[in-house]
N, C-alpha and C positions, 0 to 999 in steps of 0.2 A: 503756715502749712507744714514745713519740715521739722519746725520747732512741735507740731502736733506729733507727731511722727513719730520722734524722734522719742517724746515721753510717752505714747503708747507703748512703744518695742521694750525701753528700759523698764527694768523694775525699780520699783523706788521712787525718791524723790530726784525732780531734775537739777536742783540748787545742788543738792550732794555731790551728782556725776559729776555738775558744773567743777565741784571744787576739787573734785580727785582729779580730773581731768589737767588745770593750771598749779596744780602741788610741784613744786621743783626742788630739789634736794642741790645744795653748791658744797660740793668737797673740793679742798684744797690740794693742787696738785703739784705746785712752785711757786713760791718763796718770792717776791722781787726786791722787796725794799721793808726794811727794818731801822724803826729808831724807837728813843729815849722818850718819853714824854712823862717827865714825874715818877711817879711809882708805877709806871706801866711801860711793858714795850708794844709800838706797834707794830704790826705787820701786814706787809702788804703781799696779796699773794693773786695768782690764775686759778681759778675753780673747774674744775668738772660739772656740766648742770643736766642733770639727768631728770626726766621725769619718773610718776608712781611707780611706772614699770619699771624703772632701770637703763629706760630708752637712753642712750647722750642725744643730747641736743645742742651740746657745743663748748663754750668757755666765757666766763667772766670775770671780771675782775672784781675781789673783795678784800675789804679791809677790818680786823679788826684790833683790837688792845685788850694784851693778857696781863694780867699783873705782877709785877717781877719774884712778890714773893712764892708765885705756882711755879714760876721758873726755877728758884731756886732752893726747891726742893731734894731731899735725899734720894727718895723712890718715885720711879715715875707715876704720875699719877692718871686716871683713868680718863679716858677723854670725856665722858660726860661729866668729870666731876671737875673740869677746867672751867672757870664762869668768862668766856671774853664778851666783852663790849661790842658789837659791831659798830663799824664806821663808815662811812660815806665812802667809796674807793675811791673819787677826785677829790674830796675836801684836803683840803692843808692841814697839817698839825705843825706848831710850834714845839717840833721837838728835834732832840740830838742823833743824827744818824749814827747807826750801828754797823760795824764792820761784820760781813758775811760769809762765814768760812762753810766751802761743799765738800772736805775733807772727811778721811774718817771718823769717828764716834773717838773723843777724848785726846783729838791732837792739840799739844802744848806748844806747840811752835807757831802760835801767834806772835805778829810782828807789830803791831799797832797800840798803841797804848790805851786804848779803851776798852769797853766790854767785849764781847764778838759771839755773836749769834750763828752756833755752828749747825746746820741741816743735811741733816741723815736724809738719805736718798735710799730706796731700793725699786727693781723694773724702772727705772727710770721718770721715777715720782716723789716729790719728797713726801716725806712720812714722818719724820719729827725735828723736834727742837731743842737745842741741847745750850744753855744760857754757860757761860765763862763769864768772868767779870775779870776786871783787869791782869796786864801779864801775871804768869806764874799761877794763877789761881786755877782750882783744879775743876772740873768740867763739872754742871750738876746734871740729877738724872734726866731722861729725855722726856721729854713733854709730847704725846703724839699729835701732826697735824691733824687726824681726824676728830680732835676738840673745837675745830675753827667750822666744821660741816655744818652746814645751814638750811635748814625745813624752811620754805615759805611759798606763797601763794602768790605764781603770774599774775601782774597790775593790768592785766587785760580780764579778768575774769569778776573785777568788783564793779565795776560799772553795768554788767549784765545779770548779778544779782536783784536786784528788783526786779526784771520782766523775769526770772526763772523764778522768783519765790511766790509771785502774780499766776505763772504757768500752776506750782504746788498746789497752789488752793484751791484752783479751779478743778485737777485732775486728782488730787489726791489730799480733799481736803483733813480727813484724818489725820495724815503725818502732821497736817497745820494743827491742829487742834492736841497733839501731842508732844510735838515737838518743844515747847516751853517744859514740862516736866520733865525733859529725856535734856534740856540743859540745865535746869539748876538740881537736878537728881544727879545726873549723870547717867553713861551708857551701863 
């Protein structure tokens, strides 16, 4: 009955709401743990998870892996044009930890004998990544955290696909019967 309701009052299809509704946007707000794994570094960081609107809805934790050669780069480059990998945030990697410096942008006074993953902070969020390789070597340019931001869709909202796309057809059989060429056309 609410579910009737509920697609009377909207406009549209109910699948659609369904999915703007569970959309979550995860930006990267701090940094916790970084390491070596091959030609990539991971990172591990606390996200911001906002909904469509902007809403926060809290914090979680995500992992991905950048490849070292975007890290060491001349100019920084644009955060969509950073490809990471996303990872498991619990899973284990077989990889070598990286020392993590919160200093400011191009401090050489690393004391550890490996690479060191320096993070730029500002309003008190970090905001990029700045790759060293070992002592003496000179800082490359900064990599912005918001290339780690993640689009994806609440895991409570696929399991309710099937009775809302059942609801479509019955209330708004049109969008069913168009909706296949509005996907392999495009919008």
């Amino acid at each position: 009955m609410a579910l009737a309701l509920l697609a009377a009052v909207l406009p549209g299809c109910v699948s659609g709401h369904l999915l703007d509704a569970a959309r979550r946007r995860e930006r990267p707000i701090a940094v916790t743990a970084a390491a070596v794994d091959g030609d990539r570094l991971v990172v591990r960081y606390t996200a911001e998870v906002q909904n469509d609107a902007g809403d926060r809805l809290g914090t979680t934790d995500g992992a991905a892996a950048i490849p070292l050669a975007t890290l060491r780069a001349a100019q920084s480059p644009a955060a969509d044009a950073v490809s990471p990998s996303w990872l498991s945030p619990s899973g284990s990697v077989g990889a070598v930890p990286v020392t993590i410096e919160r200093a400011g942008h191009g401090g050489a006074g690393a004391t550890c004998a490996g690479p060191v993953l320096e993070v730029i902070a500002r309003d008190g969020r970090d905001t990029a990544l700045v790759w060293r390789d070992p002592p003496g070597a000179p800082a490359y340019a900064p990599v912005p955290l918001a290339a780690l931001t993640r689009s994806r869709t609440a895991p409570w909202a696929w399991p309710l696909m099937p009775p809302m796309l059942a609801v479509d057809a019955v209330l708004t059989p049109v969008l069913v019967i168009l909706a296949p060429s509005v996907m392999v056309l495009g919008e």
